[in-house]
C-alpha positions in Angstrom: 2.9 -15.9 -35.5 3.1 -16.5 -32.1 1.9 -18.7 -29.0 -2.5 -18.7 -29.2 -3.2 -16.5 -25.9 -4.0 -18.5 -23.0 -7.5 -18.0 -21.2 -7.4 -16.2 -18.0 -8.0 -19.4 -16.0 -5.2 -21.4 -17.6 -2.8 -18.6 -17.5 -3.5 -18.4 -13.1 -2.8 -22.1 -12.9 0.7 -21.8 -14.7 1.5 -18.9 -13.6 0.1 -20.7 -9.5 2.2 -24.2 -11.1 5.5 -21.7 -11.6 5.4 -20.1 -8.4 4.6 -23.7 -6.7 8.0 -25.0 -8.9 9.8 -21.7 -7.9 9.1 -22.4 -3.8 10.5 -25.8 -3.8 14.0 -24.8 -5.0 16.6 -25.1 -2.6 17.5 -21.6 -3.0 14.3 -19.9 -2.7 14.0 -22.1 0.1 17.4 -20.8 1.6 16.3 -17.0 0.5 12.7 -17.4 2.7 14.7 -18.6 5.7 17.4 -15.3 5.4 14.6 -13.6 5.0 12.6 -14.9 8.5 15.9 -14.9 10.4 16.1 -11.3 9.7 12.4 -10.4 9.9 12.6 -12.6 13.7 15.5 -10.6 14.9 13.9 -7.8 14.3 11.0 -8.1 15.4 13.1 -9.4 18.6 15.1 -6.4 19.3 12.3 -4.0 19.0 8.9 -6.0 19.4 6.0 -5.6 17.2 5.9 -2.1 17.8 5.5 1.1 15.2 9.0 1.9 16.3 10.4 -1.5 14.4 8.3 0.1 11.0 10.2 3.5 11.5 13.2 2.0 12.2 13.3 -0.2 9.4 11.5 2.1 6.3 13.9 1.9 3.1 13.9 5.6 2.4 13.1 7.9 5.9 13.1 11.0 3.8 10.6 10.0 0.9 8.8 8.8 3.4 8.6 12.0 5.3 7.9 14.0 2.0 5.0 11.2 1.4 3.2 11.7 4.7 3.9 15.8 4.2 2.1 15.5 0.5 -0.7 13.1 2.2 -1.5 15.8 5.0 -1.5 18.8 2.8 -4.1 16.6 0.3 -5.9 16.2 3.5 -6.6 19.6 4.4 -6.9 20.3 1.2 -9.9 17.9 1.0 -11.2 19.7 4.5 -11.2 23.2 2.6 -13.2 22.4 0.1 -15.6 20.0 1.9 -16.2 23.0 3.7 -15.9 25.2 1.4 -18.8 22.9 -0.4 -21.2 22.8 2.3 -20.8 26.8 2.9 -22.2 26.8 -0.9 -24.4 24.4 -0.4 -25.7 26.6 3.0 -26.1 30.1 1.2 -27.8 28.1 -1.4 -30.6 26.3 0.6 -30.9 29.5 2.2 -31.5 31.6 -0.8 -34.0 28.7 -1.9 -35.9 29.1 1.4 -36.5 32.8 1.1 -38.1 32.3 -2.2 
């Protein structure tokens, strides 16, 4: 029922061997050089600045609502690290007047 499972070794060489095959085809080959060209002009017309990252994101607004979700989580993290080491103060201070 079925091919025997490979070993994790053998599977990484085919799977190496099919990307090697896949690389030398004319049209992955033509694909990569699209690919640079664009990528060159690019980085041409706006240097390897942040601006060329802004400018080029695939979707501006879920990326705003990402870096909006990653700064609430933030200060989230802030409030109850401090919110932790105010416990972690009264504690130690109740230990001390024991």
């Amino acid at each position: 029922m079925g091919l025997p499972k490979l070993s994790a070794e053998e599977a990484r060489k085919r799977r190496k061997e099919s990307r090697r095959k896949w690389r030398m085809k004319p049209e992955a080959k033509q694909k990569k050089r699209e690919v640079d060209k664009k990528r060159q002009t690019i980085y041409r017309a706006l240097g390897k600045s942040e601006d060329c990252r802004k400018k080029y994101r695939p979707d501006p607004v879920k990326y705003k609502r990402e870096m909006a979700l990653q700064r609430e989580r933030r200060a989230r993290k802030r409030e109850n690290d401090q919110i932790g080491s105010d416990r972690k103060r009264l504690r130690l201070d109740a230990e001390s007047e024991v």
